[in-house]
C-alpha positions as CSV (number, residue, x, y, z in Angstrom):
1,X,-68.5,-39.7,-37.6
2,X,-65.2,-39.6,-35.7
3,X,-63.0,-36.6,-37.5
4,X,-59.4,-37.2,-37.4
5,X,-56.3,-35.8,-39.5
6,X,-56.2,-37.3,-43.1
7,X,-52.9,-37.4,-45.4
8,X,-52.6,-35.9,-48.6
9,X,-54.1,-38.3,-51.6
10,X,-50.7,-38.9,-52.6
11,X,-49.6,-40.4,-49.1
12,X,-52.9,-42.6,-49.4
13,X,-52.4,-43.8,-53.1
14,X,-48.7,-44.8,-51.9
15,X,-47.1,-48.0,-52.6
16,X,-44.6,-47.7,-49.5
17,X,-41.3,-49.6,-50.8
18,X,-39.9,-51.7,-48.2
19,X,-37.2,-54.4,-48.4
20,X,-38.4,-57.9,-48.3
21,X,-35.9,-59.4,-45.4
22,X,-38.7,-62.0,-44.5
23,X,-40.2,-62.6,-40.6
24,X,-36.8,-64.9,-40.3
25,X,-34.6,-62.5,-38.5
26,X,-31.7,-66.1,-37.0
27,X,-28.7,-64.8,-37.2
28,X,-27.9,-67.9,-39.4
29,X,-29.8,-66.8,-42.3
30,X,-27.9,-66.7,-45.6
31,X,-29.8,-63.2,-46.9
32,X,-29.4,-63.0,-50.5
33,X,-31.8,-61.0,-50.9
34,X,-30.4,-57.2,-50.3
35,X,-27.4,-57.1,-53.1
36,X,-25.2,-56.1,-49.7
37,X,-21.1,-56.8,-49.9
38,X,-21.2,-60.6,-49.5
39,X,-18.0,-60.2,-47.8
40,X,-18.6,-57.6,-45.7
41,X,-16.8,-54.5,-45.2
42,X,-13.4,-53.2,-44.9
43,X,-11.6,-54.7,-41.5
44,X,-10.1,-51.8,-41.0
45,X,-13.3,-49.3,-41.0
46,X,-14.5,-51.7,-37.8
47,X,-11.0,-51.2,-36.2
48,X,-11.6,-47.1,-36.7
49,X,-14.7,-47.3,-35.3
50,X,-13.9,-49.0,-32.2
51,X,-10.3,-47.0,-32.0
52,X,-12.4,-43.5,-32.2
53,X,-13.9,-41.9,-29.5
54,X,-17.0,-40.0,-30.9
55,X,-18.4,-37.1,-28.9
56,X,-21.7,-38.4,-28.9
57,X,-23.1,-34.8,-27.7
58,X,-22.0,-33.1,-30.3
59,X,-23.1,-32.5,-33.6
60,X,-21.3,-34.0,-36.9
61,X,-20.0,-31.3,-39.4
62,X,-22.4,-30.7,-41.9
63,X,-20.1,-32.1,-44.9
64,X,-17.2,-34.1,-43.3
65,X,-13.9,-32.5,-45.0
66,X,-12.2,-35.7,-44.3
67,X,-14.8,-37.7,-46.5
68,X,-15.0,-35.6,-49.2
69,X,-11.3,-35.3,-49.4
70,X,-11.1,-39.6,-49.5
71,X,-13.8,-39.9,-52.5
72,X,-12.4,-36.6,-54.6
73,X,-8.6,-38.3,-54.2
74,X,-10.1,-41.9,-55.1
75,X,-12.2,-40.8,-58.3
76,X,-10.0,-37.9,-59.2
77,X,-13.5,-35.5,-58.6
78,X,-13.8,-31.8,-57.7
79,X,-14.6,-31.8,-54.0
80,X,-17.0,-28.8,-54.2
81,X,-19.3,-31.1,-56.4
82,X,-19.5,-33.7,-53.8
83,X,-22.9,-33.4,-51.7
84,X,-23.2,-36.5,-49.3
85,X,-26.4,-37.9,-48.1
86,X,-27.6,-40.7,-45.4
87,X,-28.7,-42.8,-47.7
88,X,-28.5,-41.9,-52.0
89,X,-31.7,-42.8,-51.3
90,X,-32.0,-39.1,-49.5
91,X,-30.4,-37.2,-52.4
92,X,-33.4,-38.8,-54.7
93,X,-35.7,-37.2,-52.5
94,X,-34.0,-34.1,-52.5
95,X,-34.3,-34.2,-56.1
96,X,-37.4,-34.4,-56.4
97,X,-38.1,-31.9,-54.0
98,X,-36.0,-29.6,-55.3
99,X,-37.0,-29.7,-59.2
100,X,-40.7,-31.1,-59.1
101,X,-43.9,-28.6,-58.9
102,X,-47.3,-30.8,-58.6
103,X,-47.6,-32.5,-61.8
104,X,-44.4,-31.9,-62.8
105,X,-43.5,-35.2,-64.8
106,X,-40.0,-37.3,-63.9
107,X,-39.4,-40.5,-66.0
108,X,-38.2,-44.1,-64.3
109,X,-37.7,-46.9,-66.8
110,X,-40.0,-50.4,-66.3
111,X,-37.9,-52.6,-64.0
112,X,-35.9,-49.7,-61.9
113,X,-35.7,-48.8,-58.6
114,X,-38.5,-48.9,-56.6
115,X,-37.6,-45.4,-54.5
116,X,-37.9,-43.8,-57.7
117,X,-41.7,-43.7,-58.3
118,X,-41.7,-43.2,-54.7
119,X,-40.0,-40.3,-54.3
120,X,-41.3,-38.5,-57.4
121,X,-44.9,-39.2,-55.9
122,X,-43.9,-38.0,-52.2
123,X,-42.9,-34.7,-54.2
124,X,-46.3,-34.4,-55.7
125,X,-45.1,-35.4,-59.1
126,X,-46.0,-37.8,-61.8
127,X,-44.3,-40.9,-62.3
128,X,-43.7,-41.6,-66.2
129,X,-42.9,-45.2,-66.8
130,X,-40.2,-45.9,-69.7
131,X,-40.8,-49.4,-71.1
132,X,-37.8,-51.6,-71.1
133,X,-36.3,-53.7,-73.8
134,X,-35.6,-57.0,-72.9
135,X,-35.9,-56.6,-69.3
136,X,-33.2,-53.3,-70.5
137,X,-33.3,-50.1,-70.7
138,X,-34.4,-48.5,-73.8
139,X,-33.5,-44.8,-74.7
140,X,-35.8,-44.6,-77.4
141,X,-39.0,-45.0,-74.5
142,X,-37.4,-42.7,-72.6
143,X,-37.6,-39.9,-75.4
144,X,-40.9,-41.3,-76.3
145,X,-42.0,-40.7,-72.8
146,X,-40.8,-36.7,-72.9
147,X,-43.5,-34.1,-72.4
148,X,-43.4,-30.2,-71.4
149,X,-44.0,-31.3,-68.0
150,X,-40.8,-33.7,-67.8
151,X,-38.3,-32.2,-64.9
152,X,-36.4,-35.3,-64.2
153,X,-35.0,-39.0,-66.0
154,X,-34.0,-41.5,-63.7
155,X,-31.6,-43.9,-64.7
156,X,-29.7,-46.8,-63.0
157,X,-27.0,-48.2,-65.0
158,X,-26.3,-51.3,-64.2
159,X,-30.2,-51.6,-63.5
160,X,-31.8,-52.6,-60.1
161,X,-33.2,-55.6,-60.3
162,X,-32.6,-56.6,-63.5
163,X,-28.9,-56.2,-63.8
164,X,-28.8,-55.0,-67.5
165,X,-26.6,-52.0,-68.8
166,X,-26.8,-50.0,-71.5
167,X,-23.5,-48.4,-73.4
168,X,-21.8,-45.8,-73.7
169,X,-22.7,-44.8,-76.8
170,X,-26.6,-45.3,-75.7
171,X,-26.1,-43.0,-72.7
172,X,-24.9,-40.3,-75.2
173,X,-27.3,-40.1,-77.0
174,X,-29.9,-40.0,-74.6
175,X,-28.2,-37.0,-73.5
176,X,-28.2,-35.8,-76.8
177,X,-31.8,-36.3,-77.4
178,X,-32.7,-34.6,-73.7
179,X,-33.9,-30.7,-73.4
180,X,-31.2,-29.3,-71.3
181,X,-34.1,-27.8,-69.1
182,X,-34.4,-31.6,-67.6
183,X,-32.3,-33.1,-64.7
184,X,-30.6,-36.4,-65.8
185,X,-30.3,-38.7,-62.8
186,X,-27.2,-41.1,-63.2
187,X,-27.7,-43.7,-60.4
188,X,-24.2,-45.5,-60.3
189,X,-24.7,-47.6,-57.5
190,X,-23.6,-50.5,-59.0
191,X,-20.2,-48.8,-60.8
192,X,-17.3,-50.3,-59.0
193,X,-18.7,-53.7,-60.2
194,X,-18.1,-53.0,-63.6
195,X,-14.5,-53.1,-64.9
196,X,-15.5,-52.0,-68.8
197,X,-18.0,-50.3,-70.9
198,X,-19.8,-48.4,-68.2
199,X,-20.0,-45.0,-69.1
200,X,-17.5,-42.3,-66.8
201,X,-20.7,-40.7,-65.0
202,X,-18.2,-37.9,-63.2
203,X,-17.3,-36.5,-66.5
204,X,-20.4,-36.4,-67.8
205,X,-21.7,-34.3,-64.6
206,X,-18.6,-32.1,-65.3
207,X,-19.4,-31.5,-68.8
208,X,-23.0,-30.4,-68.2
209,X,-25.5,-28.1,-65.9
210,X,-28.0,-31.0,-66.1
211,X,-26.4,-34.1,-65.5
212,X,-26.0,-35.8,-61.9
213,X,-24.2,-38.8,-60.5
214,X,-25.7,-40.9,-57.2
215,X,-23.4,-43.4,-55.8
216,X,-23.4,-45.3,-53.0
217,X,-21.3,-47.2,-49.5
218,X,-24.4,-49.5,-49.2
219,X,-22.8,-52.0,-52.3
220,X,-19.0,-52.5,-53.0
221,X,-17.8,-50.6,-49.7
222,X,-20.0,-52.9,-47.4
223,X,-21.6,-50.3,-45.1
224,X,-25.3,-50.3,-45.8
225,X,-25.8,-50.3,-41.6
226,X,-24.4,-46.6,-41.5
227,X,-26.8,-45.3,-44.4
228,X,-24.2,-43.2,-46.6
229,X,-23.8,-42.2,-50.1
230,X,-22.8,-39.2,-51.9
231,X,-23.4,-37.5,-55.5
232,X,-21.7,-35.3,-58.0
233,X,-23.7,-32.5,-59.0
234,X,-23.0,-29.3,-61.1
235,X,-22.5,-26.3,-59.2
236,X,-26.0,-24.9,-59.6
237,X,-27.8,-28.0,-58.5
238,X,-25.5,-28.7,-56.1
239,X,-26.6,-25.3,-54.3
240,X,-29.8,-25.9,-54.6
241,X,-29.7,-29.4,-53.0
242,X,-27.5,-28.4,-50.2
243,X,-30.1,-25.4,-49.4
244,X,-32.6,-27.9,-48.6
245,X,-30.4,-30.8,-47.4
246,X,-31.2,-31.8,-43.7
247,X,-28.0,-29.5,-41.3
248,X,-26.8,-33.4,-40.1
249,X,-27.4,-35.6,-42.8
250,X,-24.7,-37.9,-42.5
251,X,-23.7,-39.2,-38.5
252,X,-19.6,-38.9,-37.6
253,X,-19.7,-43.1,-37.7
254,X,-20.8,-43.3,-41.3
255,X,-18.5,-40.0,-42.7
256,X,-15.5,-41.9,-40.4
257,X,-16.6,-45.8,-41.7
258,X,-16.7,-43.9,-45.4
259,X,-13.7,-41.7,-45.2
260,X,-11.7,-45.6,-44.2
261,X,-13.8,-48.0,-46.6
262,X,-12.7,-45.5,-49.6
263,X,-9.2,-45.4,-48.8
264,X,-8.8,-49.2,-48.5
265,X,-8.2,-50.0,-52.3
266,X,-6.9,-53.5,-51.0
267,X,-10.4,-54.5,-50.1
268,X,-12.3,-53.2,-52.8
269,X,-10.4,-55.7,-54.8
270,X,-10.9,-58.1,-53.0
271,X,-14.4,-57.5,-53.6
272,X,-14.3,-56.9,-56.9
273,X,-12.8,-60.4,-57.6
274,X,-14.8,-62.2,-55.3
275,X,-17.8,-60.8,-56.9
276,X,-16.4,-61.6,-60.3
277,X,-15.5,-65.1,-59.6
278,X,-18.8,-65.9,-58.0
279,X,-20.8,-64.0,-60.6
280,X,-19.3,-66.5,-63.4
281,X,-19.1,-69.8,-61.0
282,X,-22.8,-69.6,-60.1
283,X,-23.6,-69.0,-64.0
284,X,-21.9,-72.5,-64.6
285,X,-23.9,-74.4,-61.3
286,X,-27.5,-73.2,-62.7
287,X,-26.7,-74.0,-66.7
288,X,-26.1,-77.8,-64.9
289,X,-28.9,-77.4,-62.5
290,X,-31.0,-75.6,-65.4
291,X,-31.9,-72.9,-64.0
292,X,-32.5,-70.4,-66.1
293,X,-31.1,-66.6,-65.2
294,X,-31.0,-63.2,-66.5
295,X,-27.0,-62.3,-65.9
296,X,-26.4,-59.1,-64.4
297,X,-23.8,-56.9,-64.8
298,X,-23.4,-56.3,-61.0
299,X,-23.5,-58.3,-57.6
300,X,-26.7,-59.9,-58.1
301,X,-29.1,-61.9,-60.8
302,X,-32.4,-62.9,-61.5
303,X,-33.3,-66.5,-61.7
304,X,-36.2,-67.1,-64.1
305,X,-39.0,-69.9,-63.5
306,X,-41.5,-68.5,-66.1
307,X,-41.4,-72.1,-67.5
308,X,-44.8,-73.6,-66.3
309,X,-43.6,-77.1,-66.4
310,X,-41.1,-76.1,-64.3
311,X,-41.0,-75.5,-60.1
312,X,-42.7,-71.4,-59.9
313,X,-40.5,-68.8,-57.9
314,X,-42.9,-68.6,-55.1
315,X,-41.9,-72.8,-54.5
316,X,-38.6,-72.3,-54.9
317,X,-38.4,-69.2,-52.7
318,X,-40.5,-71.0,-50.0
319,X,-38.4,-74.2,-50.0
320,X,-35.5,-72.2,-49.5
321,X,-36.6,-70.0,-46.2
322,X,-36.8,-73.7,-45.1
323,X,-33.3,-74.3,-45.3
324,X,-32.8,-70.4,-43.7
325,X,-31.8,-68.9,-47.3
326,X,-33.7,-65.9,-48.3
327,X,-33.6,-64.4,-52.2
328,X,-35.6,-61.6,-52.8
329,X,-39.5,-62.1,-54.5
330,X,-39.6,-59.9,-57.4
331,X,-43.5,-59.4,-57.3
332,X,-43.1,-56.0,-56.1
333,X,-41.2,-55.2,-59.4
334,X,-44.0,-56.8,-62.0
335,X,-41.8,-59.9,-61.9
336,X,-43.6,-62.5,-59.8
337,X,-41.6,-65.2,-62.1
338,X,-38.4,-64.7,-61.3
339,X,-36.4,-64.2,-57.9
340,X,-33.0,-61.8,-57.4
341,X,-30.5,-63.5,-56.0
342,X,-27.1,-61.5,-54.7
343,X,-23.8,-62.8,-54.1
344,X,-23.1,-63.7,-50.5
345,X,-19.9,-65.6,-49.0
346,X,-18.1,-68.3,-50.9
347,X,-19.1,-70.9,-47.4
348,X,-23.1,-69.2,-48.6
349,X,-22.8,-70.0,-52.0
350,X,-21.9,-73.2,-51.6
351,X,-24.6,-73.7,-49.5
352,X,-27.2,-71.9,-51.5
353,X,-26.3,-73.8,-54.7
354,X,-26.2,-77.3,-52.8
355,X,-29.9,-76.9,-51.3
356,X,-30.9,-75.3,-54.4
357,X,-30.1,-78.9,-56.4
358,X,-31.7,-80.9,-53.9
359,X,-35.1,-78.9,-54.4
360,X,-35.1,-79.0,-57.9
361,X,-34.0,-82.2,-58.4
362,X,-36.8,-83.4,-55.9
């Protein structure tokens, strides 16, 4: 018997989370598939970049002043709450490091984000599923769900992948209902998207010691390459997490690309109404095409072939890699009927929505 190092039986049991960009790697692909900025980023955080002259020797500061200064003045915020991270993706992990003894409990509702379980496994915790509502959120299985063991809720508002959001009112009384003694996890990834009835996550963190906000520079702000995204924590959590936070989380290129893509309100706009536009126009093609879709509240949908007389997601998701578009299978979510489908550039939407036709109408 050969004897070689083993992992821990939580590495083994883990369902690594990996995004499904396909073998098809032409630079002509239309990737729908990722719910990046369809139109890209900022023009002028690619003019700082090539304008700055990094010191590649040295090391970045360990939160960039300049940063933190841009995302306090745009969202009116404290800047001693701000913690940023490569990734939000890393501040979940610190989370769960931080607050989750083995088998501690943290709760993830039915159709979120896939890091979630992840991370709350990596930490040697249990992941508690929260059944949704109509492919929703539902506070009422989140309570249900509650134990002694519960150190963390995770929720994503507008939801990942299903693009539902719950109210304002729903969020307060979820935070009514919560013991104090768990960590509420606002993932707001989605926010700038939404231009009512989304609930002001900021305050919420400021009005409580166990309340915290995740946002992101992956979505709206167009800079998923550079891995950054920040969070608003109360002071005593915000301690803790920057006592285990990595020295040089975020590189000088993505605090410099963030510190620019914040401060450029004229693009943001631009997003925004680019994103709204297409979110409504593409509603309109499917009901002719009929397709059905669950409408998100975001940049992205899913489209919905659970009708068996209809052509199944796998076909339709197949016949499109042929015609180098790429949506994102939803198998890995419990949803191997539907497909996600982000939106891309007005020139790729016109061209996802024309080949689209032709295969359904085949």
């Amino acid at each position: 018997m050969t004897i070689k190092p083993v992992p821990s039986d939580v590495i083994q049991s883990l369902v690594s989370y990996r995004p499904a960009f396909g073998k098809n790697v032409s630079k002509s692909l239309i990737r729908l598939s990722a719910n990046e900025n369809g139109i890209g980023c900022s023009p002028h955080v690619r003019e700082a970049i090539q304008n700055n002259e990094v010191d590649l020797y040295r090391y970045p500061a360990q939160q960039d002043e300049g940063l933190i200064h841009a995302i306090a003045s745009r969202f009116r915020l404290h800047p001693a709450q701000i913690l940023t991270g490569n990734g939000s993706d890393e501040l979940i992990y610190l989370l769960c490091t931080a607050f989750l003894n083995p088998g501690d409990e943290a709760i993830h509702t039915q159709y979120g984000f896939l890091v979630f379980p992840q991370a709350i496994k990596i930490a040697g915790g249990v992941p508690i599923i929260a059944p949704d509502d109509d492919y929703t959120v539902s506070v009422d299985s989140i309570i249900a769900k509650l134990t002694p063991k519960t150190k963390l809720v995770f929720l994503a508002n507008p939801n990942n992948p299903t693009g539902s959001m719950i109210s304002e009112s729903e969020i307060s009384r979820l935070i009514e209902l919560l013991p104090k003694s768990v960590v509420l996890v606002l993932d707001w990834a989605y926010s700038e998207y939404v231009t009512k009835g989304l609930s002001d996550a900021a305050k919420l963190v400021e009005s409580s010691t166990n309340i915290v906000m995740l946002r992101t520079f992956s979505k709206l702000f167009g800079i998923a390459a550079l891995r950054l995204g920040w969070g608003y924590f109360p002071p005593e959590i915000y301690a803790v997490l920057q006592s285990i936070r990595a020295p040089f989380s975020v590189n000088q290129l993505a605090a410099l690309a963030g510190k620019v893509s914040m401060e450029d309100r004229a693009f943001q706009e631009e997003s925004v109404a680019h994103n709204q536009f297409w979110m409504t126009e593409i509603v309109n093609r499917f009901n002719e095409m009929g397709v059905k879709i669950l409408k998100g509240q975001a940049n992205f949908m899913l489209l919905d072939f659970r009708d068996k007389n209809g052509p199944s997601a796998s076909h339709i998701e197949s016949r499109l890699l042929e015609h180098n578009i790429q949506l994102r299978n939803m198998t890995p979510y419990g949803l191997p009927d539907m497909l996600r489908m982000s939106i891309g550039t007005s020139n790729e939407m016109e061209e996802f929505t024309s080949c689209l036709k032709h295969i359904i109408l085949q």
